[in-house]
Backbone as a printed PyTorch tensor [residue, N CA C, xyz], in Angstrom:
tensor([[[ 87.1240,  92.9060,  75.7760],
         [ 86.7870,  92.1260,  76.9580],
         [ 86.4240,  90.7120,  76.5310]],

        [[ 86.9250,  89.8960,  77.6230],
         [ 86.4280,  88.4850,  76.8230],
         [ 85.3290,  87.7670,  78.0400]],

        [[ 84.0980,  87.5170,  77.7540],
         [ 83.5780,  86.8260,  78.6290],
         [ 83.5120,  85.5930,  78.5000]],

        [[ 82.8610,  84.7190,  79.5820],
         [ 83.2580,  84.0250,  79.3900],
         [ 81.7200,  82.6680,  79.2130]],

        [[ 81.7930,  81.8190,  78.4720],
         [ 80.4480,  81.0940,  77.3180],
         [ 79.2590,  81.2600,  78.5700]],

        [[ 79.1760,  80.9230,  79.9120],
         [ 77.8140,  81.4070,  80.3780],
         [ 77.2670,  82.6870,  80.6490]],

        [[ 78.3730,  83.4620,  80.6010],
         [ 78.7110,  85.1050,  80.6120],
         [ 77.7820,  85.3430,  79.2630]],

        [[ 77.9870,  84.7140,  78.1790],
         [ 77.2950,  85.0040,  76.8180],
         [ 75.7990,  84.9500,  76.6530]],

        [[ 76.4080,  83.3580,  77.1710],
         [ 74.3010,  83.0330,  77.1350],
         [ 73.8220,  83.7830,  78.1240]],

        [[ 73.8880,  84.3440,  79.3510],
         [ 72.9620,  85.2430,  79.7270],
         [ 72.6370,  86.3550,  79.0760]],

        [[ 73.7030,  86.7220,  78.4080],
         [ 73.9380,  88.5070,  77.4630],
         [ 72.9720,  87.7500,  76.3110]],

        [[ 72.7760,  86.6480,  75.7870],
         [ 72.2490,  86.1290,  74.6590],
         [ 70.6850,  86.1100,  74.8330]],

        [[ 70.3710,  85.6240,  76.0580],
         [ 69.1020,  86.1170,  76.5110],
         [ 68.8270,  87.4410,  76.4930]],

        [[ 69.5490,  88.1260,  77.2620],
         [ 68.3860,  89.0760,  77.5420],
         [ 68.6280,  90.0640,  76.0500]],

        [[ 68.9790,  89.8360,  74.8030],
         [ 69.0720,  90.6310,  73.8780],
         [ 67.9430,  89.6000,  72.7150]],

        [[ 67.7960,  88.3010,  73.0280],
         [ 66.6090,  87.8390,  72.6590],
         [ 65.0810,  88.3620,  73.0650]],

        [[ 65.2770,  88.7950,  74.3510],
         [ 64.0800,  89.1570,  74.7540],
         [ 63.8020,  90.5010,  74.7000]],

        [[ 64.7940,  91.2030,  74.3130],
         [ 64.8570,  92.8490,  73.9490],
         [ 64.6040,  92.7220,  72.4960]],

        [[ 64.8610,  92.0230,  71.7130],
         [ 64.6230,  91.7830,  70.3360],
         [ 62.8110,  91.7160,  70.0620]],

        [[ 62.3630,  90.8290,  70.7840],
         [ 61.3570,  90.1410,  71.1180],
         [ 60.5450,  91.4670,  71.5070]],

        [[ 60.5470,  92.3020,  72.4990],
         [ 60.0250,  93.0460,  72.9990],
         [ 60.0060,  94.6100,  71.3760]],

        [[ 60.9810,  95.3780,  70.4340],
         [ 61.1380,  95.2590,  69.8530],
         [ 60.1960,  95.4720,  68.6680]],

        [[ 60.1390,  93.8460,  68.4210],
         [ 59.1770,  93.1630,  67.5530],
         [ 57.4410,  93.5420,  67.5590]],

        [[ 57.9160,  92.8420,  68.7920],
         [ 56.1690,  93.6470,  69.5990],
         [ 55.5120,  95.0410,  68.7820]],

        [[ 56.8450,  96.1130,  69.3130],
         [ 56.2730,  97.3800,  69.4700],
         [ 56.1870,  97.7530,  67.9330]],

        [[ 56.8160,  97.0100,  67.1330],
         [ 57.1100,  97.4190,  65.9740],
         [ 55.8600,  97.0510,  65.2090]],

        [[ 55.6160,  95.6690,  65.2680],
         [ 54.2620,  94.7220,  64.9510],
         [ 52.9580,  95.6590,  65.2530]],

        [[ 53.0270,  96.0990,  66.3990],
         [ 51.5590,  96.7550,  66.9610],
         [ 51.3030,  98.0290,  66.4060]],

        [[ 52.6050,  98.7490,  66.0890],
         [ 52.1190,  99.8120,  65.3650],
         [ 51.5110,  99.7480,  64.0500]],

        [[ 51.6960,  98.6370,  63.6750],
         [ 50.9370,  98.7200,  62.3510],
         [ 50.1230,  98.4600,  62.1270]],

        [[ 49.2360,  98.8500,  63.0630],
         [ 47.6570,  98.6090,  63.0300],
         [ 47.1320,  99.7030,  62.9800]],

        [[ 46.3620, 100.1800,  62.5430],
         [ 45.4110, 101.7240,  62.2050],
         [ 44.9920, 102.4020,  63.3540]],

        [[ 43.5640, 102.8440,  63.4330],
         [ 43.5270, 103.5830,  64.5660],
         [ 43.4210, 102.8930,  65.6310]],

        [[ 43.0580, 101.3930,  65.7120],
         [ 42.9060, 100.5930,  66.6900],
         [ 44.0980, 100.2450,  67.6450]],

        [[ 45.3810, 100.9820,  67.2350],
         [ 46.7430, 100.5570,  67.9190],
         [ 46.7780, 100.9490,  69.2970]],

        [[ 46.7720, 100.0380,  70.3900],
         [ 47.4440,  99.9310,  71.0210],
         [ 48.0640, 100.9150,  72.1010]],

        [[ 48.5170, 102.3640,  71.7740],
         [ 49.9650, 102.6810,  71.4960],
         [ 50.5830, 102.7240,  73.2450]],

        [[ 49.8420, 102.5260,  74.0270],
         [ 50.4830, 102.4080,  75.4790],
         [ 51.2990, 100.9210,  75.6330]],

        [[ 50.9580, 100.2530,  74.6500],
         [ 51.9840,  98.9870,  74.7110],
         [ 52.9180,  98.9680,  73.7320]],

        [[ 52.8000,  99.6980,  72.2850],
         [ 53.9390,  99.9400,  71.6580],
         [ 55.0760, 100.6240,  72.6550]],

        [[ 54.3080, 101.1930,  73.5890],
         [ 55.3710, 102.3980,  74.2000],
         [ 55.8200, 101.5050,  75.4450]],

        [[ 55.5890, 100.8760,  75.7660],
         [ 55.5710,  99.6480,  77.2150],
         [ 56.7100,  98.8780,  76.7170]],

        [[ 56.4240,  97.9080,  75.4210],
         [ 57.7690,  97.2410,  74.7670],
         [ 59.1190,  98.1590,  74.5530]],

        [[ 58.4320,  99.5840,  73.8270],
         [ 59.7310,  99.8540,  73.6230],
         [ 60.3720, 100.2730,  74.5000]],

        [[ 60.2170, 100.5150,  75.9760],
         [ 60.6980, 100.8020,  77.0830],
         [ 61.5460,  99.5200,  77.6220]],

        [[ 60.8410,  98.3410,  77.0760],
         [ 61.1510,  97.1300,  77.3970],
         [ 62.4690,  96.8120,  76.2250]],

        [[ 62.5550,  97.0110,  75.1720],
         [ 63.6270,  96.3340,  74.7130],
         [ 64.7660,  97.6360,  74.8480]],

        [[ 64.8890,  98.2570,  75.0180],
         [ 66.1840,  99.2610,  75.8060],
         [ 66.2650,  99.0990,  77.2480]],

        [[ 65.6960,  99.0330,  78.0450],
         [ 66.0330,  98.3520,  79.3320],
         [ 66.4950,  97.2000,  79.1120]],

        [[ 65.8080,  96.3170,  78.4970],
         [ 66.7620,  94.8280,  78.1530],
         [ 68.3640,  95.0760,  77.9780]],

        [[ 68.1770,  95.7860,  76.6580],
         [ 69.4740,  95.9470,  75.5910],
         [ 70.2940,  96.7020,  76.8570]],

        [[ 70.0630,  97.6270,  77.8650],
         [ 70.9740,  98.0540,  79.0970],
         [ 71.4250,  96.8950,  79.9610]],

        [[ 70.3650,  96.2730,  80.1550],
         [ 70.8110,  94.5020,  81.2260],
         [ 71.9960,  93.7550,  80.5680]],

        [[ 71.7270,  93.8610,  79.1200],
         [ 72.3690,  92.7990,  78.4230],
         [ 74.3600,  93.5810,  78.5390]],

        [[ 73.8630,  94.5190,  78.7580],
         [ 75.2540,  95.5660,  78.0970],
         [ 75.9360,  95.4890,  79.6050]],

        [[ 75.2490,  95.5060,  80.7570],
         [ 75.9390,  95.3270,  81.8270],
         [ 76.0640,  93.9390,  82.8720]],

        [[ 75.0850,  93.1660,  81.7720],
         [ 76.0140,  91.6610,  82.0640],
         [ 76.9320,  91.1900,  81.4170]],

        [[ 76.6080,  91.6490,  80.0690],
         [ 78.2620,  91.4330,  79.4100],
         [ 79.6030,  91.8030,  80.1190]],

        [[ 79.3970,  93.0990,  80.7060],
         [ 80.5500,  93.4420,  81.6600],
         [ 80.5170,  93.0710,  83.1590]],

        [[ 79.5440,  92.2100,  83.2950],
         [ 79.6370,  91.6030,  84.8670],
         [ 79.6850,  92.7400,  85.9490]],

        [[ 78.5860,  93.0950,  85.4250],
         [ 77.7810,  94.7870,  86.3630],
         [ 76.2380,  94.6530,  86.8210]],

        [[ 76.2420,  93.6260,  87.9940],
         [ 75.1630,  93.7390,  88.9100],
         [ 74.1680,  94.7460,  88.6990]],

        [[ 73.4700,  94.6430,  88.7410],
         [ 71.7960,  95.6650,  88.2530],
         [ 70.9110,  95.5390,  89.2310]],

        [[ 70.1620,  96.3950,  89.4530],
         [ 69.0410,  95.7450,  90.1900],
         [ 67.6290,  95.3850,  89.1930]],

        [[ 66.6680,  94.6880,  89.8730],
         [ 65.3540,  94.3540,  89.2150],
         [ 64.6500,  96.0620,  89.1750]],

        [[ 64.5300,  96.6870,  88.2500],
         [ 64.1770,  98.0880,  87.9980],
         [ 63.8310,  98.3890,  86.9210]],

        [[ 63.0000,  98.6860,  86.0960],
         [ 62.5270,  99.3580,  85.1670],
         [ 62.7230, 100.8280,  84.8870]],

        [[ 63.7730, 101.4790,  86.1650],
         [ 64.0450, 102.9140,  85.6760],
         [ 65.1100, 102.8240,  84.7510]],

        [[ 65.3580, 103.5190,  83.5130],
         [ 66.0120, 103.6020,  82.9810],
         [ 67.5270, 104.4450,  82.9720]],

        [[ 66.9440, 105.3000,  83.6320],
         [ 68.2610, 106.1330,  84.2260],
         [ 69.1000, 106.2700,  85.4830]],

        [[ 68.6300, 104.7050,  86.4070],
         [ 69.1780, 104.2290,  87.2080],
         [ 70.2250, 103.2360,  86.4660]],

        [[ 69.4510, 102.7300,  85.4320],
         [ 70.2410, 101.5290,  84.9880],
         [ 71.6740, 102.5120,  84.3780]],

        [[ 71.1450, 103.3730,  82.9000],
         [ 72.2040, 104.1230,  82.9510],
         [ 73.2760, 104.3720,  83.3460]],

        [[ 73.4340, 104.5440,  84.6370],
         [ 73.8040, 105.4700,  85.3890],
         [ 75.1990, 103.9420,  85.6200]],

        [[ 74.7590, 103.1790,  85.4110],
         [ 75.7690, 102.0170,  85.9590],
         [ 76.4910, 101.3470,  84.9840]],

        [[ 76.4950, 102.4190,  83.4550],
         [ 77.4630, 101.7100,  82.5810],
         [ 78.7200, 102.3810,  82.3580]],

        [[ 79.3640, 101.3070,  81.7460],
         [ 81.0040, 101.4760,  81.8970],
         [ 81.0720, 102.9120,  81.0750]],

        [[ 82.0810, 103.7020,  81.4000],
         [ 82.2110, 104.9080,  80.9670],
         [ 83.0920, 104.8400,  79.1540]],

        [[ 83.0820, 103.4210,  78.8250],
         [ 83.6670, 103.1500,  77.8070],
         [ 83.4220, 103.3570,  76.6190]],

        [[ 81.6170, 103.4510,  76.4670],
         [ 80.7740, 103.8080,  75.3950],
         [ 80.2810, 104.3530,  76.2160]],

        [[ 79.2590, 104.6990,  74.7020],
         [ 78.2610, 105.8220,  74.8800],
         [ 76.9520, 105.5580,  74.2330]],

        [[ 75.8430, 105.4100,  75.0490],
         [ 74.7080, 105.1960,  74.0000],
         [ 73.8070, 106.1870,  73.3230]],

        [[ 73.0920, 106.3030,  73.0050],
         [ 72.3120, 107.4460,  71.6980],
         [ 71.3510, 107.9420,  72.7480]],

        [[ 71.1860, 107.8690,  74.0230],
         [ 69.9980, 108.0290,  74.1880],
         [ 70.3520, 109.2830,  75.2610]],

        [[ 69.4270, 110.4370,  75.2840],
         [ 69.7900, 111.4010,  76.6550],
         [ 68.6130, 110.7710,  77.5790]],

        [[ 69.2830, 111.9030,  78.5600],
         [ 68.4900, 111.4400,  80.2870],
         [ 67.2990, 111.5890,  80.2000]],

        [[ 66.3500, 112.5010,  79.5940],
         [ 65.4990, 113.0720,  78.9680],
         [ 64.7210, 111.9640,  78.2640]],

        [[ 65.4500, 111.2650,  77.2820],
         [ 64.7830, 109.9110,  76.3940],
         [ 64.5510, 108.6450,  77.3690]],

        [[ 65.5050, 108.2840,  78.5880],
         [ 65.3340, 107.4590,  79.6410],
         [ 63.9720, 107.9450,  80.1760]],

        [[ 64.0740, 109.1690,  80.8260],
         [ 62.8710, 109.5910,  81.5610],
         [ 61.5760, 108.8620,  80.9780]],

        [[ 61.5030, 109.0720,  79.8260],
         [ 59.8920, 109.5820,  79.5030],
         [ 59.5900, 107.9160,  79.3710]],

        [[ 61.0280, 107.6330,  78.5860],
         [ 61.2400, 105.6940,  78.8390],
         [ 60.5360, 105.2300,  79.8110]],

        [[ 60.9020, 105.3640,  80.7680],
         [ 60.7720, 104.5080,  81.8700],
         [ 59.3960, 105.1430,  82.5930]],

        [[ 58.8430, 105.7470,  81.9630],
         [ 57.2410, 106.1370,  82.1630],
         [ 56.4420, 105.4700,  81.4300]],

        [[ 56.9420, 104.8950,  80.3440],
         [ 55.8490, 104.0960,  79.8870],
         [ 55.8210, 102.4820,  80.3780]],

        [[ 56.8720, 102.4110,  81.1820],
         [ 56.7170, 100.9170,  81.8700],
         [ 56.4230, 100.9560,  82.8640]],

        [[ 56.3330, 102.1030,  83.5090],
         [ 56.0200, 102.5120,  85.1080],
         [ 54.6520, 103.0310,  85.1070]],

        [[ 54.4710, 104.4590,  84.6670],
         [ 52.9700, 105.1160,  85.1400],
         [ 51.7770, 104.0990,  83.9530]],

        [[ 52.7820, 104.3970,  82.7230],
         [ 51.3610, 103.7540,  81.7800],
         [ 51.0590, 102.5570,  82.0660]],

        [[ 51.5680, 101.3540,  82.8830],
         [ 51.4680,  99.8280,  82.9150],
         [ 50.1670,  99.6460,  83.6520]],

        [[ 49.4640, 100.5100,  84.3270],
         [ 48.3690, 100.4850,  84.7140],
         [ 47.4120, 100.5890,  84.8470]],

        [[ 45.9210, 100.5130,  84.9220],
         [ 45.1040, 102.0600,  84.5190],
         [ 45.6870, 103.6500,  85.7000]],

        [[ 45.0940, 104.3160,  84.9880],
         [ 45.3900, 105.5470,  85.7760],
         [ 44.6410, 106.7750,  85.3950]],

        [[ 45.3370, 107.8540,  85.7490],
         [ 45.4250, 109.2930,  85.0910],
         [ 46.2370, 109.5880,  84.7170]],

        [[ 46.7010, 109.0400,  83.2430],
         [ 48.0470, 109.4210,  82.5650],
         [ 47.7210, 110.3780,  81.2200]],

        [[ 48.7760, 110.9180,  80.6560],
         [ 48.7340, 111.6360,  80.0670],
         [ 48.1910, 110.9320,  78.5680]],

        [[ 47.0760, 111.1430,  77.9190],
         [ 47.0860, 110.3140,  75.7960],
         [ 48.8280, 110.0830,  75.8830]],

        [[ 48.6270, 109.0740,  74.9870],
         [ 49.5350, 108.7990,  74.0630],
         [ 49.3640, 108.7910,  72.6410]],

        [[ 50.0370, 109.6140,  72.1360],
         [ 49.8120, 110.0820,  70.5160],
         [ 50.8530, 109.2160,  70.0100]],

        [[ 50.1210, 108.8810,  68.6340],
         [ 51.2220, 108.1960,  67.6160],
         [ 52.1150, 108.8180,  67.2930]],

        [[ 52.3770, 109.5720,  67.4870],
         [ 53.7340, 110.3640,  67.4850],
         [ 54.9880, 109.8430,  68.5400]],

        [[ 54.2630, 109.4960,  69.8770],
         [ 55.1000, 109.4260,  70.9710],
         [ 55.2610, 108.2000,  70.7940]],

        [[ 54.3850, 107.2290,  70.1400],
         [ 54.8570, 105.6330,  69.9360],
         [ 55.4030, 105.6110,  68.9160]],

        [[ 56.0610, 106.3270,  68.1670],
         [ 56.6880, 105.9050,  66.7840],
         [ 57.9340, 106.7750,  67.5450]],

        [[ 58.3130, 107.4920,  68.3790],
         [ 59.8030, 108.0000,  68.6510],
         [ 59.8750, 107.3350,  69.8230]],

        [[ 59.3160, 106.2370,  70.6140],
         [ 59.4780, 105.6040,  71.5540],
         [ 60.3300, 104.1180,  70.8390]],

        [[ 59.6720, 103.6400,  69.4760],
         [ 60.1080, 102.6710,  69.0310],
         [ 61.5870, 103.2230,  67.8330]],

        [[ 61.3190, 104.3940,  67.6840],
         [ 62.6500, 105.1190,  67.1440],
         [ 63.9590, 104.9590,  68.3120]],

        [[ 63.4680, 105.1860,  69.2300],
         [ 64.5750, 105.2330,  70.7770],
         [ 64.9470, 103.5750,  70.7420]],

        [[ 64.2720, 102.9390,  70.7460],
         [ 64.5660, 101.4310,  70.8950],
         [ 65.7190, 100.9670,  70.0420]],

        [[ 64.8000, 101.0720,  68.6890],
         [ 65.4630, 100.8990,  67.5280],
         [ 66.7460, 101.5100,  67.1800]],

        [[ 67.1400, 103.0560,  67.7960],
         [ 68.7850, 103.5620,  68.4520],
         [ 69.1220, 102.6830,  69.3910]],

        [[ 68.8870, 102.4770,  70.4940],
         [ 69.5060, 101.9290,  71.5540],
         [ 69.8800, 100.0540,  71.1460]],

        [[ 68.8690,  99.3100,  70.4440],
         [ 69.7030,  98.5140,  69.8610],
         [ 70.5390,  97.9950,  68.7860]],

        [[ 70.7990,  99.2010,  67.8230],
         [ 72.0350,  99.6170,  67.1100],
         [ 73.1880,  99.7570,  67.6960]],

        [[ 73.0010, 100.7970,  68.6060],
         [ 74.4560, 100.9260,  69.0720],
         [ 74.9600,  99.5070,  70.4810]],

        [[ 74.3250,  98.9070,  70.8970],
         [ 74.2830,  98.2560,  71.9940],
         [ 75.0620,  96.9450,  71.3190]],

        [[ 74.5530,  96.5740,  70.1210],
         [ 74.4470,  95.4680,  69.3100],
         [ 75.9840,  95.7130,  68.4750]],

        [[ 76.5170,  97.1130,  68.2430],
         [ 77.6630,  97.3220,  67.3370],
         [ 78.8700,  96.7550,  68.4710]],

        [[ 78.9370,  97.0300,  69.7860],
         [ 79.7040,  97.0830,  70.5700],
         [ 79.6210,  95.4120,  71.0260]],

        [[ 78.8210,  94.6610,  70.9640],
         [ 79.0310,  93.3910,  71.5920],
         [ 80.2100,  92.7670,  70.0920]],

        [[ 81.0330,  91.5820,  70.9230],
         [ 81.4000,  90.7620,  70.4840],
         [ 80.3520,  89.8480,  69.2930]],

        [[ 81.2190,  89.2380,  67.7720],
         [ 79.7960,  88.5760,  67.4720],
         [ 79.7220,  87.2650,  67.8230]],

        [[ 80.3870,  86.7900,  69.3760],
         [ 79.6030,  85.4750,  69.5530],
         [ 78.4100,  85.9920,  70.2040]],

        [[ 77.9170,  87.1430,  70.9070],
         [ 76.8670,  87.4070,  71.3070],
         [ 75.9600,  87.6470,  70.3160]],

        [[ 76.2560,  88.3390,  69.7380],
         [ 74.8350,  88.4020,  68.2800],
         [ 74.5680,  87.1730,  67.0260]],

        [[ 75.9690,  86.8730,  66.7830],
         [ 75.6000,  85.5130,  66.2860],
         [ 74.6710,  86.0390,  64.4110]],

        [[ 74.8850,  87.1970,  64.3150],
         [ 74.7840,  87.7130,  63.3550],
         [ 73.3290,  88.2450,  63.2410]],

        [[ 72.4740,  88.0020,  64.1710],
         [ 70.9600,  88.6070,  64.3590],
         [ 70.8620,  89.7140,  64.4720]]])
C-alpha cells in the first residue's frame, strides 16, 4: 500500500506517542516496591491502542475516539494478524477504563504489569514489522 506523506505523518505520530507511552510503562516498572503498577498497566494499554490507531490510519480506516481495544480490533484489515487474543484486548482495555480512576478494582500484581508491558512490547513488534520504513524511519 502506498500512502500518501500526510497519510505518514499522522501514522508517524501516533507510533511516537505509542512509543512514548511504552517507555513510560517500561521506565516505571523499574522501581521496587514503590511502582506504580496501575499506570505501568494504563500506558501499556496506551501504547497498543496507539500502535492499533496508527495501523488503521495507515490504511485510511476511520476509528472512533475509544479506548476499547477490541472495538478497535475488530476494524483491522483482515490482511495481518496481530499477537494479541480477544482475551489480551479485554483485560487491555481495563486498565485504561476501570483502573483510570479511583474505584473498587481488582490489586494489580507485578505480575499483571510485567505481561501487560509484555502485550505492548508484542503488539509493537509486529505492528512496526508490517509498516513501510518511511513510517518507522528505523526507530
Amino acid at each position: 500500500m502506498s500512502a500518501r506523506p500526510e497519510q505518514i505523518d499522522v501514522v508517524r505520530q501516533w507510533v511516537n506517542k505509542a512509543d512514548n507511552d511504552l517507555k513510560n510503562a517500561v521506565h516505571t516498572l523499574t522501581m521496587e516496591e514503590d511502582c506504580p503498577l496501575d499506570t505501568v498497566c494504563f500506558h501499556a494499554q496506551q501504547c497498543v491502542e496507539k500502535y492499533l490507531k496508527a495501523w488503521l490510519a495507515f490504511h485510511a480506516i476511520d476509528f472512533p475516539k475509544s479506548h476499547d481495544l477490541t472495538e478497535l480490533a475488530a476494524l483491522l484489515p483482515d490482511d495481518r494478524v496481530v499477537p494479541l487474543s480477544t482475551d489480551d484486548y479485554v483485560s487491555l482495555t481495563d486498565y485504561a477504563i476501570v483502573t483510570r480512576y479511583p474505584g473498587d478494582w481488582e490489586i494489580i500484581h507485578r505480575t499483571d504489569a510485567e505481561r501487560a508491558v509484555t502485550l505492548a512490547q508484542q503488539m509493537r513488534s509486529a505492528i512496526r514489522a508490517m509498516f513501510p520504513p518511511e513510517v518507522t524511519d528505523g526507530r
